[in-house]
C-alpha positions in Angstrom: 2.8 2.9 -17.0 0.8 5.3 -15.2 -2.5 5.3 -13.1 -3.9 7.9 -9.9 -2.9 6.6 -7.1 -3.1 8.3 -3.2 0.7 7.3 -1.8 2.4 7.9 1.6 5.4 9.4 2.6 7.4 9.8 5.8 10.8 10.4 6.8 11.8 8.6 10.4 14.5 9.2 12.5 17.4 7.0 11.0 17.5 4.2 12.6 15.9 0.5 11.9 13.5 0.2 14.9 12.1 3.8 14.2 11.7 3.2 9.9 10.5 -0.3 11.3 8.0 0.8 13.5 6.5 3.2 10.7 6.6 0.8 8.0 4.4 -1.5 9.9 1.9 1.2 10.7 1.9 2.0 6.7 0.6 -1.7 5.9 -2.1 -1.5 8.5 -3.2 2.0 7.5 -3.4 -0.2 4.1 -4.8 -3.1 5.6 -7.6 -0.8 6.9 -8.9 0.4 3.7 -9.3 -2.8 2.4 -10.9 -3.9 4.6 -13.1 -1.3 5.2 -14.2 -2.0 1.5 -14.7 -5.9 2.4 -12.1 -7.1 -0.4 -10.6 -10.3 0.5 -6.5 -9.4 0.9 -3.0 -11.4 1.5 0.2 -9.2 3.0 3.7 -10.2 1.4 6.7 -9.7 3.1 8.9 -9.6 0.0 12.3 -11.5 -0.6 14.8 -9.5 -0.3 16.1 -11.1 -4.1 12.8 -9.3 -5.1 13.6 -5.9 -4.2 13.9 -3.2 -6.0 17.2 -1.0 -5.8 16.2 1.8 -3.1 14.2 -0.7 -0.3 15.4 -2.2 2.3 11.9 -3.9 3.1 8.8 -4.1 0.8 5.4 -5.7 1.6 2.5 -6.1 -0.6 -1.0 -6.4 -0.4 -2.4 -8.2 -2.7 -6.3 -8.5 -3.4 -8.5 -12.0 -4.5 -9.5 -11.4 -8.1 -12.1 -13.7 -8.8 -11.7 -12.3 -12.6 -8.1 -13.5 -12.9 -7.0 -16.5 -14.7 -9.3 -19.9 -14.5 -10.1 -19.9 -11.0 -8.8 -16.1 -10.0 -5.9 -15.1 -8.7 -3.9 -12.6 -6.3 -3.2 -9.4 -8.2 -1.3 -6.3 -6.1 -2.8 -3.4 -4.7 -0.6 -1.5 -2.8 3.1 -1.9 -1.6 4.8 -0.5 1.1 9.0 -0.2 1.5 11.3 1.1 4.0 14.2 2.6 2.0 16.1 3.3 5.0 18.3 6.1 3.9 19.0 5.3 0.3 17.1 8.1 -1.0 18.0 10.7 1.6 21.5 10.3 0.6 20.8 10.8 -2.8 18.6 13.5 -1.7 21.1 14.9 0.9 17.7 15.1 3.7 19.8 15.0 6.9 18.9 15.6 10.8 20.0 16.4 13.3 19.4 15.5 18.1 21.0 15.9 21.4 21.2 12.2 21.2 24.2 12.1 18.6 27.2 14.4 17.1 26.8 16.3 13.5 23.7 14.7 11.3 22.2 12.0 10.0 20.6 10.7 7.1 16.8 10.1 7.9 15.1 7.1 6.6 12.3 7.1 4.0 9.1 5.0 3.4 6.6 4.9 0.9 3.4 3.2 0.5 0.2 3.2 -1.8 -3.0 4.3 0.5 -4.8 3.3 -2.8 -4.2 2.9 -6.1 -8.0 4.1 -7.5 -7.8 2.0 -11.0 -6.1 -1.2 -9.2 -9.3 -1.0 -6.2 -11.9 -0.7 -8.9 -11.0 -3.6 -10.2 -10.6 -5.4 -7.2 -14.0 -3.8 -5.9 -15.7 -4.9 -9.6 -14.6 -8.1 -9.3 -15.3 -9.0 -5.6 -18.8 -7.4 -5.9 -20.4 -8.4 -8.9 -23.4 -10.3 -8.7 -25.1 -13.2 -11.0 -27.1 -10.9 -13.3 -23.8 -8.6 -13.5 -25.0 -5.8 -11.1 -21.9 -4.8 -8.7 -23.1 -4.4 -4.9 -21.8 -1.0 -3.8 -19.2 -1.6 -0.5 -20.9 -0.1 2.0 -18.3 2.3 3.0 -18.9 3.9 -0.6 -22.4 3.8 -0.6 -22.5 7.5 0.7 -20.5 9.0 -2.1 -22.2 6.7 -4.7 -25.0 7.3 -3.6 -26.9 3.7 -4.1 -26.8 0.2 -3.0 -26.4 -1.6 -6.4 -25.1 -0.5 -9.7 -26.7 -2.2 -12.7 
C-alpha cells in the first residue's frame, strides 16, 4: 500500500546505548505531535516475535478510534525501530573514531513523524461532534483557518 507520510531517519554511533538513546527521543518527538493535536495515544514496545526482519526494537503508537469496530479500537499511527546495523551492512555506511581501530557499521533508526492519511482519521474520529461537525485541534486552527468544520 502506499500513503504520504513525514518519516525520520538517523544514523547513531554503533553501539546499543547510543541507537537506544535516539530511538527513545524518536517516540517522544512522536508522542509530541499527538499530543499537541489532543488525540488520545497508547506506546507499544513490540515483541520481539513481532518484528520485522531489519529491527532490533520497534514501538508503536497507536491512536483511540472511536470509529473502529463496536465500541472503537486502537489503530497505529506511527512506529519507530532501531535497526541497529542491519541495514548499514547491507548498505556498507561505516564510521570511523579515535575511540576504536578500522570502522564500524553505524546503527540506523526510523520512525513516522506522521503519517497525514492515518492522523486524519484519527483527528476525524476523535473530533467529530453530535451533529457531525469536526472541531478543528487547536494546533491546526491557524492553517485551517476555522474552529469547526461542518
Amino acid at each position: 500500500h502506499q500513503f504520504t507520510k513525514i518519516e525520520m531517519f538517523v544514523f547513531t554511533a554503533p553501539d546499543v546505548a547510543s541507537s537506544d538513546a535516539v530511538h527513545h527521543e524518536i517516540v517522544a518527538i512522536e508522542e509530541e505531535i499527538f499530543q499537541g493535536l489532543g488525540i488520545p495515544y497508547r506506546v507499544l514496545d513490540i515483541a520481539s516475535g513481532d518484528l520485522g526482519g531489519p529491527a532490533f526494537r520497534k514501538f508503536d503508537l497507536e491512536a483511540w478510534m472511536p470509529g473502529r469496530g463496536e465500541a472503537g479500537e486502537w489503530g497505529e499511527i506511527t512506529s519507530a525501530s532501531n535497526c541497529t546495523d542491519f541495514q548499514a551492512r547491507r548498505l556498507g555506511i561505516r564510521c570511523k573514531s579515535p575511540e576504536w581501530k578500522g570502522t564500524k557499521y553505524v546503527h540506523t533508526l526510523n520512525g513516522t513523524a506522521i503519517a497525514v492519511t492515518r492522523a486524519i482519521i484519527a483527528i476525524l474520529e476523535n473530533y467529530q461532534q453530535a451533529d457531525g461537525s469536526i472541531v478543528v485541534p487547536e494546533a491546526l486552527r491557524l492553517w485551517v483557518g476555522k474552529d469547526k468544520i461542518g
